[in-house]
MDTraj code that builds the backbone (N, CA, C; nanometers):
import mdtraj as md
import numpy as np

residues = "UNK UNK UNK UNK UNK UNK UNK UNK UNK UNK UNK UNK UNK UNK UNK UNK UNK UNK UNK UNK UNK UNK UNK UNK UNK UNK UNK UNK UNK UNK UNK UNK UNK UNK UNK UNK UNK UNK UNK UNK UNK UNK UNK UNK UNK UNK UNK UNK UNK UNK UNK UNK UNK UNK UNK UNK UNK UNK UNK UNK UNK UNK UNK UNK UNK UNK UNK UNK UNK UNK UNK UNK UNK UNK UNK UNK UNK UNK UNK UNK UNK UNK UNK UNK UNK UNK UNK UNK UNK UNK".split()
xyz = np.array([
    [-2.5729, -3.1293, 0.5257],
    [-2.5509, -3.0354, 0.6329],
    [-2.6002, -2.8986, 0.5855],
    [-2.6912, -2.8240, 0.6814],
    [-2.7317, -2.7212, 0.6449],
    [-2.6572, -2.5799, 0.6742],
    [-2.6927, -2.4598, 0.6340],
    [-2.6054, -2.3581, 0.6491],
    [-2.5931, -2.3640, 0.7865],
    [-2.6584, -2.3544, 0.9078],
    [-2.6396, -2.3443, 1.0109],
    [-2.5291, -2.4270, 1.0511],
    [-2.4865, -2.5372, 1.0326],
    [-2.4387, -2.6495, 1.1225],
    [-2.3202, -2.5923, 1.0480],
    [-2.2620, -2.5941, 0.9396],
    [-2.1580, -2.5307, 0.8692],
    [-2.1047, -2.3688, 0.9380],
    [-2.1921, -2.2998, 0.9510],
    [-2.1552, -2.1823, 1.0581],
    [-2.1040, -2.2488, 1.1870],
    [-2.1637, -2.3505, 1.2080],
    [-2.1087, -2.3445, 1.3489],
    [-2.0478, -2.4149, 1.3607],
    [-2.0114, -2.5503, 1.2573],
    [-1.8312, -2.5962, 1.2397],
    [-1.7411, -2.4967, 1.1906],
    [-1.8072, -2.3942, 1.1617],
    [-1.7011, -2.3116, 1.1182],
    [-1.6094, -2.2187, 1.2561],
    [-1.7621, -2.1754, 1.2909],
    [-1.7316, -2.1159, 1.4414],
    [-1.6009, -2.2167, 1.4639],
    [-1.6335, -2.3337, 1.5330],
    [-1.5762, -2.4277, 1.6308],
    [-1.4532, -2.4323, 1.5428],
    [-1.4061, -2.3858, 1.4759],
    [-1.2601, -2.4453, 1.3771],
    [-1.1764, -2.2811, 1.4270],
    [-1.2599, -2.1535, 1.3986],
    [-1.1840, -2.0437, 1.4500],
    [-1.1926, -2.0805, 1.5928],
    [-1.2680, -2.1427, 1.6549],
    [-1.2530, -2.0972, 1.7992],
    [-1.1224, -2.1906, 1.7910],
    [-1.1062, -2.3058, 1.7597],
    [-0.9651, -2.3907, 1.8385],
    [-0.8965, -2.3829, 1.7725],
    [-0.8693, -2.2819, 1.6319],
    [-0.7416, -2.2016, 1.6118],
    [-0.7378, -2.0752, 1.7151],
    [-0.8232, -2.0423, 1.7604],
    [-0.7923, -1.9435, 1.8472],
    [-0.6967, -2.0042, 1.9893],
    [-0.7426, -2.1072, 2.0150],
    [-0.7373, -2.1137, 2.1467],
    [-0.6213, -2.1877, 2.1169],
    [-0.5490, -2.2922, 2.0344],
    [-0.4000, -2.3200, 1.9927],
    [-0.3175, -2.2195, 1.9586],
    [-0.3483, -2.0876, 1.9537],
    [-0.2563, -2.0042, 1.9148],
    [-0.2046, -1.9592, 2.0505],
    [-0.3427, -1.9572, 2.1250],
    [-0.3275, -1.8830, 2.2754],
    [-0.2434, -1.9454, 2.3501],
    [-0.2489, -2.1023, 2.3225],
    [-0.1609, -2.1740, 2.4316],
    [-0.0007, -2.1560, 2.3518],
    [0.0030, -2.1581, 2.2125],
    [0.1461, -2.0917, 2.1483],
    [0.2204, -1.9802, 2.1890],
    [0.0842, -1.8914, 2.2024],
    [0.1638, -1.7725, 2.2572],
    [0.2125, -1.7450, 2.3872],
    [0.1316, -1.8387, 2.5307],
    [0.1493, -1.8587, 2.6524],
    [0.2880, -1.9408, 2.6413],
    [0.3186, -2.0509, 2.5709],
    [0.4332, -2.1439, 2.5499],
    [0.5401, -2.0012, 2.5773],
    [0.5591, -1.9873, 2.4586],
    [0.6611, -1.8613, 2.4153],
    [0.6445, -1.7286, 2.4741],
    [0.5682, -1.7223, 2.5578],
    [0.5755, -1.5657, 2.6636],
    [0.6641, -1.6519, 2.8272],
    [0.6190, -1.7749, 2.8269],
    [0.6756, -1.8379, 2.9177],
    [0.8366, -1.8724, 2.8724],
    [0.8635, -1.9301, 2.7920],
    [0.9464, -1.9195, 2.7583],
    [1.0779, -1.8122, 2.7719],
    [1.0276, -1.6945, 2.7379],
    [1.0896, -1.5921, 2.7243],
    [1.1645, -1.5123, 2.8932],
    [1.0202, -1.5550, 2.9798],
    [0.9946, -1.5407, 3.0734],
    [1.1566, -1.6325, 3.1825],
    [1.1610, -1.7489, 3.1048],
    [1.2478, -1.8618, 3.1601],
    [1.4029, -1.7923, 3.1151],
    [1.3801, -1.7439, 3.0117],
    [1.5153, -1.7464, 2.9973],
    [1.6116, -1.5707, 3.0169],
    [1.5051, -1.4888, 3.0500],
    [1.5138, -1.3765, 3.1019],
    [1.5573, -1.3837, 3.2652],
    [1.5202, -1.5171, 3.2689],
    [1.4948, -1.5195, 3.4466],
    [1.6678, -1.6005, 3.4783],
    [1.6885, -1.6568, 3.3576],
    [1.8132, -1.7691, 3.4100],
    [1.9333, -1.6605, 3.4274],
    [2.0434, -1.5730, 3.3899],
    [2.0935, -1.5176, 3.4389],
    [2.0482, -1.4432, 3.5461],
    [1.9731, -1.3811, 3.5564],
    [1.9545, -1.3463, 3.7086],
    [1.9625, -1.4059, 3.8422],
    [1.9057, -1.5304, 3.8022],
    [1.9138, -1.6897, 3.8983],
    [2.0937, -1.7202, 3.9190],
    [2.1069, -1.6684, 3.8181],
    [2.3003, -1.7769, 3.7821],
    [2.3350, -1.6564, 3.8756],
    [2.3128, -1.5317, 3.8846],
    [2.4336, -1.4301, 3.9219],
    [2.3691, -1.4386, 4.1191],
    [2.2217, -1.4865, 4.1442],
    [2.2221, -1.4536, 4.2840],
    [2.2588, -1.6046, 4.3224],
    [2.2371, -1.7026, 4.2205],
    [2.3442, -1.8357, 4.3219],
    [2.4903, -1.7865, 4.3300],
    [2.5284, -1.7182, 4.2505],
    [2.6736, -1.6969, 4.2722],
    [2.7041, -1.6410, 4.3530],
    [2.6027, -1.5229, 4.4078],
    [2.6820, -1.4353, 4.5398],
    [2.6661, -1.5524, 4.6336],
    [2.5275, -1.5984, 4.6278],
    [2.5155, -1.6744, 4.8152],
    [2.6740, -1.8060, 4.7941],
    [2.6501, -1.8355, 4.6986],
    [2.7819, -1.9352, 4.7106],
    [2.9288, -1.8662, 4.7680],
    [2.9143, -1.7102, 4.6758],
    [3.0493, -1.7006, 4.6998],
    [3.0600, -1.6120, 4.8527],
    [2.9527, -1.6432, 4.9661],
    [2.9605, -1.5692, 5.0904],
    [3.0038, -1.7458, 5.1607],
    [2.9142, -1.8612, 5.1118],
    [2.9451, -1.9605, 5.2029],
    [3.0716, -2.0315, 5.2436],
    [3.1278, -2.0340, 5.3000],
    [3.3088, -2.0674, 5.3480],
    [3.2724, -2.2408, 5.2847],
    [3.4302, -2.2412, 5.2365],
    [3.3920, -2.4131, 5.2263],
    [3.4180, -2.4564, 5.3663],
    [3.4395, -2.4221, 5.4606],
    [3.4227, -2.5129, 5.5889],
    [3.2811, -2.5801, 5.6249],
    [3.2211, -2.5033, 5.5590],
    [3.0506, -2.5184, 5.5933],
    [2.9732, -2.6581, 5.4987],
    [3.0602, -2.6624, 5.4365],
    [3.0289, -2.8558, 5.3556],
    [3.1151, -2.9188, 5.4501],
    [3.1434, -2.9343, 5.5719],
    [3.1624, -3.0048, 5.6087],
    [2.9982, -3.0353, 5.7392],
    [2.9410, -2.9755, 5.6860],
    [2.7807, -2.9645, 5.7981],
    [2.6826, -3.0616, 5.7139],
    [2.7709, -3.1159, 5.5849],
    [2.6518, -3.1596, 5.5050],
    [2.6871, -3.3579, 5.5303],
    [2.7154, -3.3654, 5.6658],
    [2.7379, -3.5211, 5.6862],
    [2.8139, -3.6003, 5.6232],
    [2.8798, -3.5381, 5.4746],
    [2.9632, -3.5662, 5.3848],
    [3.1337, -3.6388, 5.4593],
    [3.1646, -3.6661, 5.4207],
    [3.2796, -3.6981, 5.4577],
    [3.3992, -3.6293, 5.3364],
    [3.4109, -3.4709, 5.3958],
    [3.4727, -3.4380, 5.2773],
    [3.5712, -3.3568, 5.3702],
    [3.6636, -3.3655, 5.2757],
    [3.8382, -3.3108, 5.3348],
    [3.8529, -3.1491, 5.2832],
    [3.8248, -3.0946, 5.3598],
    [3.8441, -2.9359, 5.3571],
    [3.9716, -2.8317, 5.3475],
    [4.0434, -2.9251, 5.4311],
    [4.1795, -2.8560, 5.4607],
    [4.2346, -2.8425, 5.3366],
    [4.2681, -2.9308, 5.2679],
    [4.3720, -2.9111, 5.1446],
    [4.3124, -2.8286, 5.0223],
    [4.1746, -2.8274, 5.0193],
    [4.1280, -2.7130, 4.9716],
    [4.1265, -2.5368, 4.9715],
    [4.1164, -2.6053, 5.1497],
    [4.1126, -2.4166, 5.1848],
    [4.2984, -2.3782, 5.1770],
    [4.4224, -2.4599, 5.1837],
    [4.5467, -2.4691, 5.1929],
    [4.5569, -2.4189, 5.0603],
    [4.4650, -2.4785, 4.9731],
    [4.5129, -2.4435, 4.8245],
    [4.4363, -2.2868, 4.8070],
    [4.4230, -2.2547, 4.8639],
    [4.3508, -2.0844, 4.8440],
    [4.1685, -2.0384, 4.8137],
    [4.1312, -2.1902, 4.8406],
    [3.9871, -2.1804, 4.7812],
    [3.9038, -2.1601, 4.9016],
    [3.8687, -2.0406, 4.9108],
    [3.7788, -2.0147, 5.0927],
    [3.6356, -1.9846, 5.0366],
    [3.5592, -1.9795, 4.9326],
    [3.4434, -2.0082, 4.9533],
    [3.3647, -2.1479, 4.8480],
    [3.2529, -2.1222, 4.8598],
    [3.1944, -2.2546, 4.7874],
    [3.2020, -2.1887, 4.6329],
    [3.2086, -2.0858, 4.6258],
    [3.1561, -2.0451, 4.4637],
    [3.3122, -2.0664, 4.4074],
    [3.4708, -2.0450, 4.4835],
    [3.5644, -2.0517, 4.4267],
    [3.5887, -2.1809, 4.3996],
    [3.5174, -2.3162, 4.4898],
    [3.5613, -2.4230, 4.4461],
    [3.4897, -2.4833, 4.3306],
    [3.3294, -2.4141, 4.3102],
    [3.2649, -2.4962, 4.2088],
    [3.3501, -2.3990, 4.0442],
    [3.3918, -2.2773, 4.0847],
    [3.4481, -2.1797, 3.9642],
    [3.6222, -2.3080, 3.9392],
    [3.6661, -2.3629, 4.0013],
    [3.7973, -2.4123, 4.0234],
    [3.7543, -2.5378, 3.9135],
    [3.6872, -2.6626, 3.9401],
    [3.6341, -2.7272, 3.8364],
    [3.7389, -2.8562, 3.9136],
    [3.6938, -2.9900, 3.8247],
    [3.7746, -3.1074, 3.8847],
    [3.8667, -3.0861, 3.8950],
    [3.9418, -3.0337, 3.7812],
    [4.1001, -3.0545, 3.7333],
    [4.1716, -2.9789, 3.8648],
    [4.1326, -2.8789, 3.8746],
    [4.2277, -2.7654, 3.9845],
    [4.2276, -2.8497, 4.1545],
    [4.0651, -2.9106, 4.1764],
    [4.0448, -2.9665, 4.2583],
    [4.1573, -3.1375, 4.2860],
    [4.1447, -3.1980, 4.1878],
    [4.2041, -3.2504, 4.1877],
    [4.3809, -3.2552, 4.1849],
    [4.4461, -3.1763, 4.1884],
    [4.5861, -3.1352, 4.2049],
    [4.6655, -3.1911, 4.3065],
])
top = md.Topology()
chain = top.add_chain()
for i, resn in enumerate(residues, 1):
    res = top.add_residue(resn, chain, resSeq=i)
    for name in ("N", "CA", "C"):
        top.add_atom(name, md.element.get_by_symbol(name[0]), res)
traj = md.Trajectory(xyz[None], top)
């Protein structure tokens, strides 16, 4: 192999360390991106939940019993998913 072809395996070895670093660094800017983004996500599901009445799962064809929920003090959707089985179950 002559000098040339050696330059230009050489080239081709920086170029696709270049371009594996690039997709490393896209990984981990995305990344960062994801997890910057997840509390923000957690706190605006929480308002819309905590505006929706639990009367309103009863629109979801479900066959689900509302009353003894809302009896037990739980009037929106975000207080019943914050309540957890155990409370639900009572």
């Amino acid at each position: 192999m002559g000098r040339a072809e050696r330059e230009t395996v050489a080239a081709g070895r920086r170029l696709d360390g270049a371009a594996r670093s690039l997709l490393a660094d896209h990984e981990r800017a995305a990344g960062a991106v994801r997890e910057a983004l997840a509390p923000i996500l957690d706190a605006s599901v929480a308002e819309v939940l905590g505006a929706v009445p639990v009367s309103r799962l009863q629109e979801t064809g479900a066959r689900l019993r509302t009353g003894p929920v809302e009896q037990a003090g739980l009037t929106t959707v975000r207080q019943v998913l914050d309540a957890g089985p155990a409370r639900l179950q009572q």
